[in-house]
N, C-alpha and C positions, 0 to 999 in steps of 0.2 A: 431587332425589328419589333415595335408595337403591334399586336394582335387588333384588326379592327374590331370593332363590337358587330351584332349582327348584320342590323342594316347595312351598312357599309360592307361587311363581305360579301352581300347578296352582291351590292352595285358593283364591285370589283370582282366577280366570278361573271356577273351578264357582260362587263367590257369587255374581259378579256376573252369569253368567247365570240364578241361580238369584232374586236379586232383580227383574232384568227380567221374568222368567214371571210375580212375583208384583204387578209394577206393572200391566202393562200386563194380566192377570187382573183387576184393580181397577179399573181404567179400564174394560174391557170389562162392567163388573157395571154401570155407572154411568149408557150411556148408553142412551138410543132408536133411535137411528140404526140399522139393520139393518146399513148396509153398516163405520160405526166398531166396529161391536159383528163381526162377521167379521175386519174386520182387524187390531185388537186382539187376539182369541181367537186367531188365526192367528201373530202375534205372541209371544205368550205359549208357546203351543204348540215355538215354534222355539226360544225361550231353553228350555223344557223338554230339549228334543230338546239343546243345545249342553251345558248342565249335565250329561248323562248320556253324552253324547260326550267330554266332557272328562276325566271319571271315567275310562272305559276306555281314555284314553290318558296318562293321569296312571301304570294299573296296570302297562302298557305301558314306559311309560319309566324309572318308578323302582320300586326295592323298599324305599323307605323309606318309611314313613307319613306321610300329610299331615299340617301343623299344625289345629288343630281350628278356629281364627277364619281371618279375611280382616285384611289389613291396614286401617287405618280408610280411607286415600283408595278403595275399591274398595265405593263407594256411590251404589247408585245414585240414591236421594234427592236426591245434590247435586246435578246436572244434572235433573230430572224434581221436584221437589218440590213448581212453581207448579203442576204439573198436576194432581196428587194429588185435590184439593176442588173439580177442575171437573168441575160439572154439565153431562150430559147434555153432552158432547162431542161432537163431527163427525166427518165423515169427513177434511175437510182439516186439521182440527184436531191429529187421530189421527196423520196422517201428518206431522203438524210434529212432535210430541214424539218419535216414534220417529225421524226423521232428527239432534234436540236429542240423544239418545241416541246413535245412532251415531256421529257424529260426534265426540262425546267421546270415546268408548268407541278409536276410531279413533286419533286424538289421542295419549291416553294409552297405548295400548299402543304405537304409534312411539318416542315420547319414552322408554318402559321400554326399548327394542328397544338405543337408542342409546347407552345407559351399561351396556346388559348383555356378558358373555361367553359363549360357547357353552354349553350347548345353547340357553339362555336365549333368545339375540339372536336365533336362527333362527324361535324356536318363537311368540316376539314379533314380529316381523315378518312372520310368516303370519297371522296375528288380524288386524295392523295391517292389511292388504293384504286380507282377508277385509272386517274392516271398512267400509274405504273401497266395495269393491264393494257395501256395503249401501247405504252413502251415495247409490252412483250410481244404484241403483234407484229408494231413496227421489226422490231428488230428478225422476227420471223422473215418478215417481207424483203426486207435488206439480206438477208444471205443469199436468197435466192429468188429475186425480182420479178424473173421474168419465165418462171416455170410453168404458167400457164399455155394450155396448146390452142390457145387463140389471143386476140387483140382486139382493139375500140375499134382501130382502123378496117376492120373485118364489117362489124356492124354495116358501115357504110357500103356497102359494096354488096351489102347481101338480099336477097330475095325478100319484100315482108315480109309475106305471106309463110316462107321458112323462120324468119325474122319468132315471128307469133310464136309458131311452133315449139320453137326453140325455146323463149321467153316462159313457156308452159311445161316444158323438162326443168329449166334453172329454179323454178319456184318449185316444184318435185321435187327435186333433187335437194333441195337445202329444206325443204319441211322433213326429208326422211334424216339428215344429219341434224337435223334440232331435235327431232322427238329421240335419237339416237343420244344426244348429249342429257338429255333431260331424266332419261332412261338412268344414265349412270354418275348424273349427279346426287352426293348426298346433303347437296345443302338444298333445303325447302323451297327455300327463294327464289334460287335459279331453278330446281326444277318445272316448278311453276311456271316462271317466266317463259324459257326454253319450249316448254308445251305448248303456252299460247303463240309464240312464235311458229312452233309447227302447224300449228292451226288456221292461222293466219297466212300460212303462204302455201299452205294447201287450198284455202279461199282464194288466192288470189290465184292459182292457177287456173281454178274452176274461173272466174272474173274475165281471164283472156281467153278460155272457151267461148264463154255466151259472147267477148265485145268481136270476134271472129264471125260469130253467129250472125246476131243482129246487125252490124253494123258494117258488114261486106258482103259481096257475094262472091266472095272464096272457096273452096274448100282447101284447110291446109293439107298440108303432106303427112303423111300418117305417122310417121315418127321423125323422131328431131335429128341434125346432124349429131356426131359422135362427142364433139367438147360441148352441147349445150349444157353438162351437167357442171362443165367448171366455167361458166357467165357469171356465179353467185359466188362459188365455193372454188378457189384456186387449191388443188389438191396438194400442194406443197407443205401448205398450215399445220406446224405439227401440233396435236394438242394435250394440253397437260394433263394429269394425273387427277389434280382434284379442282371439279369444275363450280366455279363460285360464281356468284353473283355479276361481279366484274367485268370477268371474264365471258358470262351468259351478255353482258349487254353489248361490250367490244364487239364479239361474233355477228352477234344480231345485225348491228350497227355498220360494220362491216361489208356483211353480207347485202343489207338492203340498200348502200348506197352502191354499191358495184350492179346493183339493179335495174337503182334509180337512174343509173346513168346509161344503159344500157337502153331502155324504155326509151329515154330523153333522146337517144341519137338514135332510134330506130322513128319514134316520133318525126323528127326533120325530115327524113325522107318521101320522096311525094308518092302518096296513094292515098284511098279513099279512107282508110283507116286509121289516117294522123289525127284529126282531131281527138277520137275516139283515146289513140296511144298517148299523145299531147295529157289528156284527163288523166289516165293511166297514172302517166311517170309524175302528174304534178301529186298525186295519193299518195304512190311512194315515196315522194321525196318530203310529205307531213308527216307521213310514219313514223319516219324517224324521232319528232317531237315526242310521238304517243309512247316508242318504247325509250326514251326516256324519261318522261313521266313515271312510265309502270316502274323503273328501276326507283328512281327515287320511292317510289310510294312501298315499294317491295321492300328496300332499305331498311323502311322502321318498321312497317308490318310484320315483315318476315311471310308476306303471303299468306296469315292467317285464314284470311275468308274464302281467299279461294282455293278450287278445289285441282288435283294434280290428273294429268291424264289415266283415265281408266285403260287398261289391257284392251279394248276392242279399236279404241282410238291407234294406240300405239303399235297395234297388228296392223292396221289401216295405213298409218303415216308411212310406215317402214317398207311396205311392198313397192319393190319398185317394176311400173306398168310400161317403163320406158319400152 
C-alpha cells in the first residue's frame, strides 16, 4: 500500500471519522437496548468530535488544501458492513463491532505509519497508538459489559431534581479519579492533560449547582443516590500500570461521553430545567472536540507551557464530599 502524502492523510483520517459517526449513528437508530443505543450515540458522538479535531489540525499543519475525496481503502463499510442490517443490536453486540472497528482502524494506520516519511510517519503512529488504547478499553468493556450497578434506562424513570444531584456526584467523582491518575502518571503529557480534566469537571460540577440554582426552584436532595459515582466511571475498568498520553485521552473521552449522554436523556425529560440541561449536555458533548485538540497539541508539546497540578489543587480534587 502507497503511503498518501500529507494532505491526503489528513482527508482520509476526517472520512474515516466522519463515516464511523455516521455508522455507528445508524446502529444507534436501530436498537431497543437503552444501554447499545447510549453507547453507540456516545460512539458516534466521538468520531464527531475526531472528524472536527482533525480539521483544525490538518489547518494547523498545512496551507495547502485538502484533496476533496478519501482514498477508496478508508472505508469504513469494509470492516463494519455485517452489522449494518442488524436488528435491534446489544450491548455486547455494540461493543464487538466497535472493538472490529478499532482494531482495524489501529492495524491500518501502523501499517501507513511504516512505509511513511516525516511528518507522515509520526502523525501515523500517534492514531495508530491512540488507536490501540481504544482497543484496550474496548476490550476491557467486553469481559465484562455490564458490571455497572445502574443503566440509561434508569435515567428515564428518575426524579430530575435527583437526576441533578446525581449528575453533580458523577462529575466528583471522575475529577477525583483524574487528578488521581494524573498523580501517578510519569509522562508530562498526560499528567498535564489528566489535571486539566480534573479541573474541568470539578467546574462543571459547580456549573449544575448554580444551573439548579438559578434556573429552578428546586432544592435538590442533599446527597446523591449510591451508583451516582459510576454514571462516569463504571468501576469494572482496570487500569494500567503506566498511564500515557493515549490512554489519559481514551479515559477522558470515555468518561465525558457516558456524561454526555447522560445529560442528553435527563434533558428530554419534562421539567423546568431542560432547556437549561438541553445547554448542558450540548457543552459536553463539544468537549469532547476540545480534549481532543489538547491531546493532539499535548502530542508534539509535550505540555511544555503549561503547568502540572499543585498539591493544594490535588488535596482539593481528591476529597471526596459525597
Amino acid at each position: 500500500m502507497v503511503s498518501p502524502n500529507l494532505e491526503q492523510t489528513f482527508r482520509n483520517m476526517i472520512e474515516a471519522a466522519r463515516n464511523g459517526a455516521e455508522f455507528y449513528g445508524h446502529l444507534a437508530g436501530r436498537t431497543g437496548d437503552s444501554e447499545a443505543n447510549a453507547f453507540l450515540a456516545g460512539l458516534a458522538a466521538r468520531e464527531r468530535a475526531h472528524a472536527q479535531a482533525i480539521e483544525v489540525l490538518a489547518l494547523e499543519s498545512t496551507d495547502r488544501a485538502l484533496p476533496r475525496f478519501a482514498d477508496r481503502y478508508v472505508d469504513h463499510e469494509r470492516t463494519t458492513s455485517a452489522w449494518r442490517f442488524v436488528e435491534g443490536i446489544t450491548y455486547s453486540q455494540a461493543i464487538d463491532v466497535a472493538l472490529d472497528a478499532a482494531s482495524h482502524a489501529a492495524l491500518l494506520y501502523g501499517a501507513l505509519a511504516d512505509s511513511a516519511a516525516e511528518p507522515m510517519r509520526s502523525l501515523l503512529s500517534g492514531l495508530a497508538e491512540q488507536q490501540e488504547a481504544h482497543v484496550e478499553q474496548l476490550v476491557a468493556l467486553r469481559k465484562r459489559p455490564r458490571a455497572g450497578v445502574w443503566n440509561y434506562r434508569d435515567v428515564s424513570r428518575s426524579d430530575v431534581k435527583t437526576g441533578i444531584r446525581n449528575g453533580i456526584e458523577a462529575e466528583r467523582a471522575a475529577a477525583r479519579v483524574h487528578a488521581g491518575l494524573s498523580v501517578r502518571s510519569a509522562d508530562r503529557a498526560a499528567r498535564v492533560f489528566l489535571g486539566q480534566v480534573a479541573l474541568e469537571e470539578e467546574a462543571h460540577a459547580e456549573e449544575l449547582v448554580v444551573l439548579a440554582r438559578e434556573q429552578t426552584h428546586w432544592t435538590l436532595p442533599r446527597r446523591a443516590e449510591p451508583h451516582a459515582k459510576t454514571i462516569k466511571l463504571p468501576a469494572f475498568i482496570q487500569l494500567p500500570d503506566t498511564i500515557t498520553l493515549a490512554f489519559a485521552l481514551e479515559h477522558a473521552l470515555h468518561t465525558q461521553t457516558r456524561g454526555a449522554r447522560y445529560y442528553r436523556i435527563l434533558a428530554s425529560l419534562d421539567s423546568e430545567a431542560a432547556p437549561a440541561l438541553d445547554a448542558f449536555a450540548r457543552a459536553q458533548e463539544d468537549h469532547l472536540t476540545r480534549l481532543i485538540d489538547r491531546r493532539n497539541t499535548y502530542w508534539v508539546t509535550r505540555a511544555d507551557d503549561m503547568p502540572s497540578l499543585v498539591d493544594m489543587q490535588i488535596d482539593r480534587l481528591l476529597k471526596d464530599t459525597s
